[in-house]
Steps between C-alpha positions, in 0.01 A plus 500: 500500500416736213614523173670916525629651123637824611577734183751772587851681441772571730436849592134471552414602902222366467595176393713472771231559755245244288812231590539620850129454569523158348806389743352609769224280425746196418371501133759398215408681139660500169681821430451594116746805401369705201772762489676340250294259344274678242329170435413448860362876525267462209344178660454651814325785324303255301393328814439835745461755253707673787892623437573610856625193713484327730228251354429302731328169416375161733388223418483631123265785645626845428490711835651820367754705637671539858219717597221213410730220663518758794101549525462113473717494817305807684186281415560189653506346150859455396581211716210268371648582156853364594366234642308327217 
């Protein structure tokens, strides 16, 4: 299974559709909260040059946001992804 990093904060919607999407397709991520970690924030901003979350990252490959992980699905592509 894939390596999932899933940046986010608690009262993100659509961070908590990004994790429902990845139940449903039995994935298991790594949740990284940057509400209250100003470190953590910075880095993901160093590595996305995004603020927003989710950031969604497999297999060290940055997919975006819910509505990228959502178009990977729509696409047929998402499950290859999760499976490498």
């Amino acid at each position: 299974m894939a390596e999932i990093i899933i940046y986010t904060t608690p009262i993100c919607p659509y961070c908590v559709r990004a994790k429902q999407l990845l139940k449903q397709k039995g994935a298991e991520w790594t949740e990284v909260d940057v509400s209250r970690d100003a470190n953590e924030r910075m880095a993901l901003m160093e590595r996305t040059k995004q603020r927003t979350v989710p950031q969604i990252f497999i297999n060290d490959q940055h997919v975006g946001g819910f509505d990228d992980l959502y178009a990977l699905d729509r696409a047929g592509k998402l499950d290859a992804m999760l499976a490498s």
